[in-house]
N, CA, C and O atoms as a GROMACS GRO file, in nm:
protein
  576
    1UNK      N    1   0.085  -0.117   0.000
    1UNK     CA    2   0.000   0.000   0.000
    1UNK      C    3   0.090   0.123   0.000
    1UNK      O    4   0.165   0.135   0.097
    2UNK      N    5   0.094   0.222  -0.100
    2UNK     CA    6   0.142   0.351  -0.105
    2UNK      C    7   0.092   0.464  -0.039
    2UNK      O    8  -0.027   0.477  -0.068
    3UNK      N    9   0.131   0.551   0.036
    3UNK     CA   10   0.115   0.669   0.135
    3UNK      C   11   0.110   0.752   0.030
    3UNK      O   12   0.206   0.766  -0.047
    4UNK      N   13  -0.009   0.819   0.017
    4UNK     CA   14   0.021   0.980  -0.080
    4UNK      C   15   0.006   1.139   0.034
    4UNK      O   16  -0.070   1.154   0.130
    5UNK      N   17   0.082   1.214  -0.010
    5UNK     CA   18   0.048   1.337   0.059
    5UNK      C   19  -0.123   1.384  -0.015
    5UNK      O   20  -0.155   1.367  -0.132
    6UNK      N   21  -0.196   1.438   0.080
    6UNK     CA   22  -0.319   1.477   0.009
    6UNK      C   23  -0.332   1.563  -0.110
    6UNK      O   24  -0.445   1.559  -0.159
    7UNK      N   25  -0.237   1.650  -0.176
    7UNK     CA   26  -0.220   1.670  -0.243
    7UNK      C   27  -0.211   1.597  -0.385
    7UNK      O   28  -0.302   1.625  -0.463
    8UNK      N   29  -0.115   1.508  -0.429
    8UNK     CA   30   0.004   1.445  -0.437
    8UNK      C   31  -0.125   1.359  -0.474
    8UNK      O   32  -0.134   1.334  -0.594
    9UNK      N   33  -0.213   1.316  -0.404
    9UNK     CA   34  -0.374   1.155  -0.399
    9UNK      C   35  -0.428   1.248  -0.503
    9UNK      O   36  -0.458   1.195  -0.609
   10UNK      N   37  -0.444   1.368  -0.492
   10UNK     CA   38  -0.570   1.441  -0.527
   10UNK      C   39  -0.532   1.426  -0.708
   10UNK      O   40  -0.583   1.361  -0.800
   11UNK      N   41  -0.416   1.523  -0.695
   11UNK     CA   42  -0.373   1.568  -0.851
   11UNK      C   43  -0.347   1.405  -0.946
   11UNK      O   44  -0.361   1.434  -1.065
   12UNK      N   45  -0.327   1.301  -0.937
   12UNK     CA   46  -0.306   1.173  -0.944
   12UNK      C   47  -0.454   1.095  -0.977
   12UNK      O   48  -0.476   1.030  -1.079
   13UNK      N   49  -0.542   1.116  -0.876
   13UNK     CA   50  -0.687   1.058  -0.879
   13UNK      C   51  -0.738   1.174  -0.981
   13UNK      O   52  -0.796   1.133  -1.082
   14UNK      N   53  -0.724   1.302  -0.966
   14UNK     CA   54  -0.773   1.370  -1.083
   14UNK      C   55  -0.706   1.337  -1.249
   14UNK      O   56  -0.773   1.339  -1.352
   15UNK      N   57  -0.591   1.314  -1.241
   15UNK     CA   58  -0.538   1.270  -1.377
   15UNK      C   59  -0.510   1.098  -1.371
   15UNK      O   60  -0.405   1.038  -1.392
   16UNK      N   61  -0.625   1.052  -1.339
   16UNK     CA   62  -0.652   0.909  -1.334
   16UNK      C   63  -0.533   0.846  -1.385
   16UNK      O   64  -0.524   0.804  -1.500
   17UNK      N   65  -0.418   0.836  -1.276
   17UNK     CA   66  -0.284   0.808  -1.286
   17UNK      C   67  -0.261   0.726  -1.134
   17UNK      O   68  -0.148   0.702  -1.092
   18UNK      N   69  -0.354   0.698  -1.078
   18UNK     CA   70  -0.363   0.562  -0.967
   18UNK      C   71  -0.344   0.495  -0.976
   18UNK      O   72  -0.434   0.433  -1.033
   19UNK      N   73  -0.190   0.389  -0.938
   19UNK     CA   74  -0.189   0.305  -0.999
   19UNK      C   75  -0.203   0.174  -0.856
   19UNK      O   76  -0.164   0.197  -0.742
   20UNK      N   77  -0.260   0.054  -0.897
   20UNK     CA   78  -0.331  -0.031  -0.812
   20UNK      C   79  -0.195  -0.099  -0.726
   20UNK      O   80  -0.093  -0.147  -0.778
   21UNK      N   81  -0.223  -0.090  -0.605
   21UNK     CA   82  -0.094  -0.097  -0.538
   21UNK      C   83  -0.111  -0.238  -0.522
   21UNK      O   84  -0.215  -0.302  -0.531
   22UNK      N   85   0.023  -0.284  -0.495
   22UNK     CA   86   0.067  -0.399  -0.442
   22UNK      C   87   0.022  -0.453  -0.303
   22UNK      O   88   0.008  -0.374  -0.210
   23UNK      N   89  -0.005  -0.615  -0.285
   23UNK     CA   90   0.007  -0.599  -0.170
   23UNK      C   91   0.110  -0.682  -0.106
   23UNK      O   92   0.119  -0.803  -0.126
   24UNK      N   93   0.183  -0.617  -0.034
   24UNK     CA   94   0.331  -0.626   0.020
   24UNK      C   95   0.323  -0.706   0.158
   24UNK      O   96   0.424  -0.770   0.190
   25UNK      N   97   0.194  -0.709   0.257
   25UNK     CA   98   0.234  -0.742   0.373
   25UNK      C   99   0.240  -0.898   0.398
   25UNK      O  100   0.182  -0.983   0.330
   26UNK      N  101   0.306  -0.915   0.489
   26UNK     CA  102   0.315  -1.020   0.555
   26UNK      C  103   0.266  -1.069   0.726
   26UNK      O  104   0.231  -0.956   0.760
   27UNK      N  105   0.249  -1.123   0.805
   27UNK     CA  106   0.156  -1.209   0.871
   27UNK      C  107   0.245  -1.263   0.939
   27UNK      O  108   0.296  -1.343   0.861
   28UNK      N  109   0.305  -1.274   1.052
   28UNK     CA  110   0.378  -1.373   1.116
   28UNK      C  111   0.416  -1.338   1.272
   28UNK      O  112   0.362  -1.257   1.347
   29UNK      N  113   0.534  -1.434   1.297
   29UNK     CA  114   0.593  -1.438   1.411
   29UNK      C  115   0.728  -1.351   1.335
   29UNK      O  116   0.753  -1.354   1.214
   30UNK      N  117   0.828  -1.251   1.471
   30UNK     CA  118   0.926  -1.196   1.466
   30UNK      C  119   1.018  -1.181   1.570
   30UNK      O  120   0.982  -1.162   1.686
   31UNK      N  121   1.169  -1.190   1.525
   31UNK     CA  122   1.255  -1.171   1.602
   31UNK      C  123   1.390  -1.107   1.616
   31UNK      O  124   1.457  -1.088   1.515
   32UNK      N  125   1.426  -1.077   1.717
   32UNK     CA  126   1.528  -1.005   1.603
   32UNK      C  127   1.686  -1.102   1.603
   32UNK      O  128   1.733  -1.184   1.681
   33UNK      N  129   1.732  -1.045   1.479
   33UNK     CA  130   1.824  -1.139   1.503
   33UNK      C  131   1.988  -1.087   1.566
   33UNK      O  132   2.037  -0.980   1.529
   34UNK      N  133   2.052  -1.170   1.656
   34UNK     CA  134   2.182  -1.154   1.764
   34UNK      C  135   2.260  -1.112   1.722
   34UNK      O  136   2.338  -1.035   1.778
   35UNK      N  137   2.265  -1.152   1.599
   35UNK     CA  138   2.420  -1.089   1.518
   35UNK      C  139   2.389  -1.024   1.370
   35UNK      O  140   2.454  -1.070   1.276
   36UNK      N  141   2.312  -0.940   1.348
   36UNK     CA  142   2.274  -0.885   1.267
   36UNK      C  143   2.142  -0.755   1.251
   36UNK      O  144   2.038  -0.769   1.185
   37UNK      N  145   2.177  -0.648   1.319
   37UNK     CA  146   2.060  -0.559   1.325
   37UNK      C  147   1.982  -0.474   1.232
   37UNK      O  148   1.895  -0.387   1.242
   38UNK      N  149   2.066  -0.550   1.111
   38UNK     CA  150   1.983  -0.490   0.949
   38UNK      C  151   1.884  -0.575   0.930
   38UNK      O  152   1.799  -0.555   0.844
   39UNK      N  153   1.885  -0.654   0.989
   39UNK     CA  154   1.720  -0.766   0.950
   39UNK      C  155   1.663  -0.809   1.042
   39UNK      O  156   1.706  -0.854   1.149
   40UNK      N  157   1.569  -0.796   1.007
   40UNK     CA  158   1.431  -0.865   1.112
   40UNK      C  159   1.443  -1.041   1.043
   40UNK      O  160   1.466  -1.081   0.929
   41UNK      N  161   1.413  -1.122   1.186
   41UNK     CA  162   1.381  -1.244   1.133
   41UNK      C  163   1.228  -1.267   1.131
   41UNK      O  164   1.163  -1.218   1.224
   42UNK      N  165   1.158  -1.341   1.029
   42UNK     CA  166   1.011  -1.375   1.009
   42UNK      C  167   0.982  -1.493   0.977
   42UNK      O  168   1.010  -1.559   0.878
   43UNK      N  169   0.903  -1.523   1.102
   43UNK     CA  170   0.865  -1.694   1.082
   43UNK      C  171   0.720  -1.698   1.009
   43UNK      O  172   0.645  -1.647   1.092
   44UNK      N  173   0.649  -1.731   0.904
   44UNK     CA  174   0.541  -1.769   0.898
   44UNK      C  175   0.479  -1.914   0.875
   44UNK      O  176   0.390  -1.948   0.797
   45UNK      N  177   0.567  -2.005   0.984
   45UNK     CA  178   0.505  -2.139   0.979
   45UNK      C  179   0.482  -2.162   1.136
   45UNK      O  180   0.530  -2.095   1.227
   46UNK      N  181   0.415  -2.248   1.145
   46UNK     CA  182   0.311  -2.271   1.271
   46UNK      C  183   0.413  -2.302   1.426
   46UNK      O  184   0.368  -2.308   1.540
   47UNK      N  185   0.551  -2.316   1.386
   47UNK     CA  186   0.656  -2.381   1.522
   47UNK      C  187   0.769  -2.243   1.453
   47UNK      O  188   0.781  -2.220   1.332
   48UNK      N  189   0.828  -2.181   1.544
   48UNK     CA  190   0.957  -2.090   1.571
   48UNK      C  191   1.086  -2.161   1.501
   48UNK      O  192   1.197  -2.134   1.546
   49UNK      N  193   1.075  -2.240   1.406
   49UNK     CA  194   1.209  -2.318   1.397
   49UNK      C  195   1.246  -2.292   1.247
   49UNK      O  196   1.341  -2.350   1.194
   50UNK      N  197   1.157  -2.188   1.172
   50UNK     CA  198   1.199  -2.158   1.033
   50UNK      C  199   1.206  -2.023   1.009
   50UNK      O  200   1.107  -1.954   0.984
   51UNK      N  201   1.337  -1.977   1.017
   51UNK     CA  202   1.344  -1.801   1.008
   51UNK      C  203   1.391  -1.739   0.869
   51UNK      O  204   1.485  -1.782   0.802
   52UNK      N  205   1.310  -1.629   0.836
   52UNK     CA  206   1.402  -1.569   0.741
   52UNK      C  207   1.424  -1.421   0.762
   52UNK      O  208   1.349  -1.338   0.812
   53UNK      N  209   1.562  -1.408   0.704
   53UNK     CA  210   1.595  -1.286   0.744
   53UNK      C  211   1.522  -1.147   0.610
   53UNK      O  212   1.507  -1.153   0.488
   54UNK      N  213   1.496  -1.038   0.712
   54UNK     CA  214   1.369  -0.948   0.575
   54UNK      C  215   1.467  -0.844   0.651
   54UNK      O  216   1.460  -0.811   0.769
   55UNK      N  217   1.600  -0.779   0.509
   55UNK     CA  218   1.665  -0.663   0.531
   55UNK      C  219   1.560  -0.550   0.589
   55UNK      O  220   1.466  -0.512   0.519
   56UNK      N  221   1.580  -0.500   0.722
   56UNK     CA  222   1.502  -0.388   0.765
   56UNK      C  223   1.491  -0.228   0.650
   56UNK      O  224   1.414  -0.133   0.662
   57UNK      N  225   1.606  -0.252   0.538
   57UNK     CA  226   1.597  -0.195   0.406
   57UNK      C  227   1.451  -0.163   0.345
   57UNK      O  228   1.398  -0.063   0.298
   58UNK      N  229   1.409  -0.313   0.373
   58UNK     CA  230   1.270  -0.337   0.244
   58UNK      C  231   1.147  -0.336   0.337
   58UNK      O  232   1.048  -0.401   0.304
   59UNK      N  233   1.146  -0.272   0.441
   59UNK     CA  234   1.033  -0.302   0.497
   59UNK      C  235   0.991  -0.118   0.587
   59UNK      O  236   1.048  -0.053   0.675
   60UNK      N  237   0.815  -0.087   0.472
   60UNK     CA  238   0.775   0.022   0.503
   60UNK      C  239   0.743   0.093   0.642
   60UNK      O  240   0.752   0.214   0.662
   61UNK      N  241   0.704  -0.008   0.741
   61UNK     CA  242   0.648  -0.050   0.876
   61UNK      C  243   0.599  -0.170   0.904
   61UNK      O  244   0.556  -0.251   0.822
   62UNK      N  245   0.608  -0.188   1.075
   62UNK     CA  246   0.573  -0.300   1.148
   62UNK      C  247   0.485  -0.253   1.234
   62UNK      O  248   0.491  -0.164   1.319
   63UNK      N  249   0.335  -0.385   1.172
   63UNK     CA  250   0.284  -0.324   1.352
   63UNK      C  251   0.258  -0.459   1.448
   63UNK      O  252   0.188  -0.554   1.416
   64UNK      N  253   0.308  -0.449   1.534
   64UNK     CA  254   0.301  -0.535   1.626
   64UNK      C  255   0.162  -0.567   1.706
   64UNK      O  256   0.106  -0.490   1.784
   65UNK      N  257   0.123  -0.681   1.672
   65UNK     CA  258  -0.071  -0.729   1.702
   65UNK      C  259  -0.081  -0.764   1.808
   65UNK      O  260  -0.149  -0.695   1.885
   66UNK      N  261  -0.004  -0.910   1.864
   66UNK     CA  262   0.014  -0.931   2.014
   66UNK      C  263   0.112  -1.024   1.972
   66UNK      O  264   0.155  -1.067   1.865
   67UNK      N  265   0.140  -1.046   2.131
   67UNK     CA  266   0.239  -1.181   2.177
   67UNK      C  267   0.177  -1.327   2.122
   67UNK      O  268   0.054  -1.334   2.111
   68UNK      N  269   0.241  -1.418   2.096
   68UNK     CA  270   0.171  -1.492   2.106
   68UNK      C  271   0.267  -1.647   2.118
   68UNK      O  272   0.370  -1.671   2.055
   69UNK      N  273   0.211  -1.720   2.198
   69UNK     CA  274   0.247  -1.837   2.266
   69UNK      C  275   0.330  -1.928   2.131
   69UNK      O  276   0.283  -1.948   2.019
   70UNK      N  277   0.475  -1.975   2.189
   70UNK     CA  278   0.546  -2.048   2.098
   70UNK      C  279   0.602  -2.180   2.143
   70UNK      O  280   0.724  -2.173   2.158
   71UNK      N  281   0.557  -2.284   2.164
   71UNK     CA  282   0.624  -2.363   2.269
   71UNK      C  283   0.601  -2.262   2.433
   71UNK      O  284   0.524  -2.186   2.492
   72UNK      N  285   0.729  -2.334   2.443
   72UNK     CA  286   0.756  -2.284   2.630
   72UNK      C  287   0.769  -2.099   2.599
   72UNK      O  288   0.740  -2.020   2.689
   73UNK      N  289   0.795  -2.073   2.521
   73UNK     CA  290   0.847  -1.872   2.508
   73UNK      C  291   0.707  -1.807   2.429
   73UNK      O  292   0.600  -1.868   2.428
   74UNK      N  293   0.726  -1.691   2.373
   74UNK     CA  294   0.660  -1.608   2.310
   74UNK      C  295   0.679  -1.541   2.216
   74UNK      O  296   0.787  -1.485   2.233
   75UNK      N  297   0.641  -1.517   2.136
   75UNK     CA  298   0.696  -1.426   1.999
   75UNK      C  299   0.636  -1.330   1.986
   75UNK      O  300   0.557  -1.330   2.081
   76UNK      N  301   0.610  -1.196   1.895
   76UNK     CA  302   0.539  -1.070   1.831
   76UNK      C  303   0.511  -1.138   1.741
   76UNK      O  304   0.592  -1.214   1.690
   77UNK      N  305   0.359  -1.122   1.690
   77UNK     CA  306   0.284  -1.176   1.606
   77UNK      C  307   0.274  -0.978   1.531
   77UNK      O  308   0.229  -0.876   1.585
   78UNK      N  309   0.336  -0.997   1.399
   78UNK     CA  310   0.349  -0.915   1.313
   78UNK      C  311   0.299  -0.919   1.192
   78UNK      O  312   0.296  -1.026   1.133
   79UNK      N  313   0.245  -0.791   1.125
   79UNK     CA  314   0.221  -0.740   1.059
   79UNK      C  315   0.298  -0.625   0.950
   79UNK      O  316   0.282  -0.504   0.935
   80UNK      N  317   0.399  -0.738   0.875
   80UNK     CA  318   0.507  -0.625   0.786
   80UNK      C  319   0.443  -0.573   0.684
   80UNK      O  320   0.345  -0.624   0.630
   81UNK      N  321   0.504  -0.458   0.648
   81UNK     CA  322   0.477  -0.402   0.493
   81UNK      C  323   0.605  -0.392   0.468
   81UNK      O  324   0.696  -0.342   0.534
   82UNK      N  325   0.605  -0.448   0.360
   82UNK     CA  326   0.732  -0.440   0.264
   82UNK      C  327   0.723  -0.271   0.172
   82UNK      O  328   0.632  -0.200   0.128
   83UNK      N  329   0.834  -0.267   0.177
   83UNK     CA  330   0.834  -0.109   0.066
   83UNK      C  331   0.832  -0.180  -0.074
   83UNK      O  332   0.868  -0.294  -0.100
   84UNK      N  333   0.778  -0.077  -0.162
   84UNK     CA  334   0.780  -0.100  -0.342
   84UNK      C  335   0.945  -0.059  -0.345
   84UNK      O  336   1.007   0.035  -0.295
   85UNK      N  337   0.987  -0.175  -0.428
   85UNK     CA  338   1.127  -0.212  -0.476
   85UNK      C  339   1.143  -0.028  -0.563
   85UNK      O  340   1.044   0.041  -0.587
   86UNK      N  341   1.254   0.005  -0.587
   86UNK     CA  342   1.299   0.075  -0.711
   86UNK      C  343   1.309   0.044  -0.844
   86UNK      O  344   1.396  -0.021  -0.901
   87UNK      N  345   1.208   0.101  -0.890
   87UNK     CA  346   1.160   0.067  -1.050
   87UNK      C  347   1.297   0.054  -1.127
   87UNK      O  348   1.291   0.003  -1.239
   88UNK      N  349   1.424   0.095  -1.079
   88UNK     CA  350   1.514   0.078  -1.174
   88UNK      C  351   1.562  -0.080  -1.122
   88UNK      O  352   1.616  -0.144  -1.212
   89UNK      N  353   1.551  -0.140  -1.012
   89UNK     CA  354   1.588  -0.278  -0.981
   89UNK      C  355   1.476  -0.379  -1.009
   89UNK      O  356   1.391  -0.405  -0.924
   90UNK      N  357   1.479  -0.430  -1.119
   90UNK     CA  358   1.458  -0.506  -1.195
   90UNK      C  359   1.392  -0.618  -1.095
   90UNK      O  360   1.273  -0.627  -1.067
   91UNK      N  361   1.503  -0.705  -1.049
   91UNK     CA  362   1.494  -0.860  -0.993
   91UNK      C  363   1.402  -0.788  -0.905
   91UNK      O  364   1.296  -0.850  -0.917
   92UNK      N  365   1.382  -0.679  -0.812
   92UNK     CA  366   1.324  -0.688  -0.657
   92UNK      C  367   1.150  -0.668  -0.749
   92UNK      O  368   1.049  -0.734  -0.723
   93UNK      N  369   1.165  -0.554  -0.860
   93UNK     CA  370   1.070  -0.560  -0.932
   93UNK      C  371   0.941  -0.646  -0.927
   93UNK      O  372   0.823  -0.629  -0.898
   94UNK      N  373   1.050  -0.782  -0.982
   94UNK     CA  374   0.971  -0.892  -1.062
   94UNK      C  375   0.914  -0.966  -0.951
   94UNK      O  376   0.793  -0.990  -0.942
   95UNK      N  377   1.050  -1.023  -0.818
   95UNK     CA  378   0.979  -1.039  -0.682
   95UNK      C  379   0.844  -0.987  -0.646
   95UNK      O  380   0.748  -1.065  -0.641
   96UNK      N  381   0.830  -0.863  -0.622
   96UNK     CA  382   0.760  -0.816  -0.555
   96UNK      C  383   0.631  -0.838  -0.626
   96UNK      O  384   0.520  -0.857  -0.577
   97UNK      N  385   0.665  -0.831  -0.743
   97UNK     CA  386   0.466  -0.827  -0.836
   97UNK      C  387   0.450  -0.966  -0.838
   97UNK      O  388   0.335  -1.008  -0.840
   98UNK      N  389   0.556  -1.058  -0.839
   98UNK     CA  390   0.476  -1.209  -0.819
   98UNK      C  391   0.470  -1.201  -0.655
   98UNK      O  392   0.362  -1.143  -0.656
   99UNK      N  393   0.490  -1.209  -0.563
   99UNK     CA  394   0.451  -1.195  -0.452
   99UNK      C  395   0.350  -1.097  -0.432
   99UNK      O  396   0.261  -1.114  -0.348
  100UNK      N  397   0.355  -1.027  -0.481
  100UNK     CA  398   0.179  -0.974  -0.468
  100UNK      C  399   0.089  -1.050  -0.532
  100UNK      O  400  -0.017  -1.075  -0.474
  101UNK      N  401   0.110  -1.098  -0.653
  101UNK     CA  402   0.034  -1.190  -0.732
  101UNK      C  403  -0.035  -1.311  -0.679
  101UNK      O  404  -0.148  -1.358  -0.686
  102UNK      N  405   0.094  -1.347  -0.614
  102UNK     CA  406   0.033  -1.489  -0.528
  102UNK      C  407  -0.002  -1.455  -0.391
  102UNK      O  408   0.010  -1.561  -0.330
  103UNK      N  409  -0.037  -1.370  -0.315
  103UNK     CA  410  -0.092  -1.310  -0.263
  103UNK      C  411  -0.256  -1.286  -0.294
  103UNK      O  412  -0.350  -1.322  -0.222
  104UNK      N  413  -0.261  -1.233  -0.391
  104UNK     CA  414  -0.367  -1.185  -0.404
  104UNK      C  415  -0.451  -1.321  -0.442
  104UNK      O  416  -0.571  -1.307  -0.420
  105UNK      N  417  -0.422  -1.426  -0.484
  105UNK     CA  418  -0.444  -1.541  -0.547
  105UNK      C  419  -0.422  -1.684  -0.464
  105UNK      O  420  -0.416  -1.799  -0.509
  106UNK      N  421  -0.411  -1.640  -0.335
  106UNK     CA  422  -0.380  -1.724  -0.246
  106UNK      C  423  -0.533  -1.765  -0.142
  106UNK      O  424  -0.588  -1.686  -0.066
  107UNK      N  425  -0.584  -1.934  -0.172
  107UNK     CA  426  -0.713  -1.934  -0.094
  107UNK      C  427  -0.710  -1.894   0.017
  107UNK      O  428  -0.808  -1.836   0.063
  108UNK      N  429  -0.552  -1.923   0.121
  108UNK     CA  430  -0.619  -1.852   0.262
  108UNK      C  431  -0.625  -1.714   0.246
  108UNK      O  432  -0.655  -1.655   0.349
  109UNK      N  433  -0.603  -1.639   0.140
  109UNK     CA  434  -0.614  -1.467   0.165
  109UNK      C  435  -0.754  -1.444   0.182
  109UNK      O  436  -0.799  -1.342   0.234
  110UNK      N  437  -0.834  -1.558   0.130
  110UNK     CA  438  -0.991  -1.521   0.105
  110UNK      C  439  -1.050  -1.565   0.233
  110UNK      O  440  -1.024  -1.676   0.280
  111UNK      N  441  -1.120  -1.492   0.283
  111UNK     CA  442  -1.188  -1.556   0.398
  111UNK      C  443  -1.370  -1.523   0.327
  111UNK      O  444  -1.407  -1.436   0.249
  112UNK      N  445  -1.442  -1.624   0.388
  112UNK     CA  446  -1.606  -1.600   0.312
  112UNK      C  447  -1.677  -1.498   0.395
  112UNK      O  448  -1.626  -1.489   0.507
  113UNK      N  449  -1.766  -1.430   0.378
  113UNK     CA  450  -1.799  -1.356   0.442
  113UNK      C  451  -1.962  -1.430   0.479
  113UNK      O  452  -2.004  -1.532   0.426
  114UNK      N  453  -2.032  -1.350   0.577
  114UNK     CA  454  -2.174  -1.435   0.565
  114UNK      C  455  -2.258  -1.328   0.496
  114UNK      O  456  -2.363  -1.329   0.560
  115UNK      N  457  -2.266  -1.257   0.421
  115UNK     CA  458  -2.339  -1.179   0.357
  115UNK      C  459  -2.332  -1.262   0.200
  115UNK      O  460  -2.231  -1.237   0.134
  116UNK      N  461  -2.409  -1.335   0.153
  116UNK     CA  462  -2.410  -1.375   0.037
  116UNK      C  463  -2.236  -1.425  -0.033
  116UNK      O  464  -2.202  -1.401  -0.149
  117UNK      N  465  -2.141  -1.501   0.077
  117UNK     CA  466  -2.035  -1.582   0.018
  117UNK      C  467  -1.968  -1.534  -0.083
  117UNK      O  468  -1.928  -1.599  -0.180
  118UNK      N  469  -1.945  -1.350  -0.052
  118UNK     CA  470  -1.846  -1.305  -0.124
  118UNK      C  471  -1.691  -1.304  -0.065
  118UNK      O  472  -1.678  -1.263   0.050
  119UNK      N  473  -1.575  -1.347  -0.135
  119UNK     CA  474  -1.433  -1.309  -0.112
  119UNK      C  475  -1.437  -1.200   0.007
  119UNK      O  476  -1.511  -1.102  -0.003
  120UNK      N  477  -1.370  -1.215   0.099
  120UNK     CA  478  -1.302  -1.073   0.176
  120UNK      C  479  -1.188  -1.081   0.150
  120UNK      O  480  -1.116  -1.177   0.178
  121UNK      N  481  -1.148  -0.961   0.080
  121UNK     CA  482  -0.973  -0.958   0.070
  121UNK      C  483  -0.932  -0.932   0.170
  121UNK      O  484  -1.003  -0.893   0.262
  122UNK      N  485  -0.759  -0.952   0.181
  122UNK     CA  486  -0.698  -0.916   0.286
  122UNK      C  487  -0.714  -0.984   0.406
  122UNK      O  488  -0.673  -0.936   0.511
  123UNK      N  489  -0.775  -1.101   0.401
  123UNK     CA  490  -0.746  -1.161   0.552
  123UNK      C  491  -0.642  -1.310   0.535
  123UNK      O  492  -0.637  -1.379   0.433
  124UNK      N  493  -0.591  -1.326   0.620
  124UNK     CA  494  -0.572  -1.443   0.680
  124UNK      C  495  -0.570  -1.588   0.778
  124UNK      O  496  -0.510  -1.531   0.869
  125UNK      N  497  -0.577  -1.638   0.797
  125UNK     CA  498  -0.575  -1.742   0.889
  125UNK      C  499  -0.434  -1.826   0.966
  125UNK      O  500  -0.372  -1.909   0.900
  126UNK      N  501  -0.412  -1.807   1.047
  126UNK     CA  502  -0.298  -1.800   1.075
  126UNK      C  503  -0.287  -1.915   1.215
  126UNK      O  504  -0.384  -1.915   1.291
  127UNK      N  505  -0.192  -1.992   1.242
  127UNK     CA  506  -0.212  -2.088   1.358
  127UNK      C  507  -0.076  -2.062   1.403
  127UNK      O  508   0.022  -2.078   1.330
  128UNK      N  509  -0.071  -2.021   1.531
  128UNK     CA  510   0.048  -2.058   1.618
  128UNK      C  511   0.036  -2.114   1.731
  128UNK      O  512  -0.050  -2.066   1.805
  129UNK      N  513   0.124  -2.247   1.788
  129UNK     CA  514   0.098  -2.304   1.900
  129UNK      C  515  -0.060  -2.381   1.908
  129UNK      O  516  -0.116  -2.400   2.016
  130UNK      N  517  -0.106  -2.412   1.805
  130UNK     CA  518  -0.246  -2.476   1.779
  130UNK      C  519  -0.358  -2.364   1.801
  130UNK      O  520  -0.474  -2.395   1.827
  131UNK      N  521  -0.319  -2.246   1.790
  131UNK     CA  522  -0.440  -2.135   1.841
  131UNK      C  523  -0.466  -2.030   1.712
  131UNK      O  524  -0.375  -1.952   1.686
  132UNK      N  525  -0.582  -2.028   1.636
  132UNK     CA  526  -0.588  -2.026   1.530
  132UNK      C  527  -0.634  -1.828   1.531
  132UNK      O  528  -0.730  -1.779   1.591
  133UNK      N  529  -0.566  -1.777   1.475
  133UNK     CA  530  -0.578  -1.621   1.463
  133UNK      C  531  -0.601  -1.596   1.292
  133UNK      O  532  -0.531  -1.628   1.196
  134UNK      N  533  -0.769  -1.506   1.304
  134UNK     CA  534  -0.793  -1.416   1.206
  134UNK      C  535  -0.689  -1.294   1.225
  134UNK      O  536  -0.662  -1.225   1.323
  135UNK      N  537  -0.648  -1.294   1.106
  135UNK     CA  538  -0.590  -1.133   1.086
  135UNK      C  539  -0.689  -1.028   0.922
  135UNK      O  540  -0.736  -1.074   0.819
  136UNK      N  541  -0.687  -0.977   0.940
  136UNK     CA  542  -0.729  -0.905   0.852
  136UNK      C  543  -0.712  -0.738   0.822
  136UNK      O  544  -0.782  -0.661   0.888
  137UNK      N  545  -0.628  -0.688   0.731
  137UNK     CA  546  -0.576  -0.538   0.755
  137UNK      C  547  -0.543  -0.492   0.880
  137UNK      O  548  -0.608  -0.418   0.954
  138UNK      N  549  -0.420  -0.552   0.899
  138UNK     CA  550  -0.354  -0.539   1.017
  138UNK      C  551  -0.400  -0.573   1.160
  138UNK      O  552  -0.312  -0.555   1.244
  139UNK      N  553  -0.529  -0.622   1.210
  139UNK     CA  554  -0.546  -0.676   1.343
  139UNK      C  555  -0.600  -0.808   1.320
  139UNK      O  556  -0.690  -0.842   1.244
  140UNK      N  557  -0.531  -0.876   1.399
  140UNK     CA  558  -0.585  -1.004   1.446
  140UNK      C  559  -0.666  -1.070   1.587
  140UNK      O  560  -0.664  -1.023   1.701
  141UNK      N  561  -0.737  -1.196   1.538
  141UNK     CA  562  -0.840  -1.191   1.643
  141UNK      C  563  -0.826  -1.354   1.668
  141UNK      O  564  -0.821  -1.429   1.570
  142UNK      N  565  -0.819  -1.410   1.809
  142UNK     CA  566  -0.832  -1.515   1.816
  142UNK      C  567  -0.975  -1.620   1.792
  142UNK      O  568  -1.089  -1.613   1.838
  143UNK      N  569  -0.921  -1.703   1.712
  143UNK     CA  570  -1.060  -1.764   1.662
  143UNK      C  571  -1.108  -1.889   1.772
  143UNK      O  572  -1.020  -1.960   1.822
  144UNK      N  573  -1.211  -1.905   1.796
  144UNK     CA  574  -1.278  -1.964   1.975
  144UNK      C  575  -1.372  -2.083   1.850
  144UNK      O  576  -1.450  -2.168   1.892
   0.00000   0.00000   0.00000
């Protein structure tokens, strides 16, 4: 998602030059890592034991949802936005629009709604420690 100054939205939406943003975020557990303070580590599988490192470079903001139970410890259950790559870098380019792609095209992104079983974009389903969390545009909710 791109930040415009109100200006900047206005003159853009008036010269129908909007262009449909990406979606960049990610969903997980975070940590930081001991020997390296340019990257955040990000788990998004259900046990703490698969990390990857996301250069704090490429990433627009974090918002932190809650703690949440990992085994015996605890983790920040996060909400990244990745920044839009530089149109002159090519490879991060091509990354980023297939990762939005499959994103956008991904069944758990869809959650059903009960109003006539339309798509809700933007959510997820997410399990840590067997405890199953809706997230959806940045807050998550434990599912009972």
């Amino acid at each position: 998602m791109r930040t415009y100054e109100p200006s900047e939205f206005v003159s853009q939406l008036a010269a129908n030059q909007l262009v449909e943003p990406m979606d960049l975020t990610l969903f997980g557990l975070v940590k930081a890592d001991e020997t390296d303070s340019s990257v955040l580590l990000f788990s998004s599988s259900f046990s703490c034991e698969q990390w990857v490192s996301i250069p704090v470079s490429l990433i627009s903001s974090v918002a932190h949802i809650r703690n949440v139970k990992c085994k015996d410890h605890q983790h920040p259950l996060a909400k990244i936005s990745l920044s839009e790559p530089n149109k002159e870098d090519a490879s991060a380019v091509l990354f980023m629009q297939l990762f939005a792609q499959a994103r956008a095209t991904a069944p758990a992104a869809r959650m059903k709604t009960s109003n006539g079983g339309r798509a809700r974009q933007g959510c997820e389903v997410l399990t840590f420690d067997d405890v199953p969390y809706l997230c959806c545009d940045g807050e998550c909710w434990i599912m009972l």
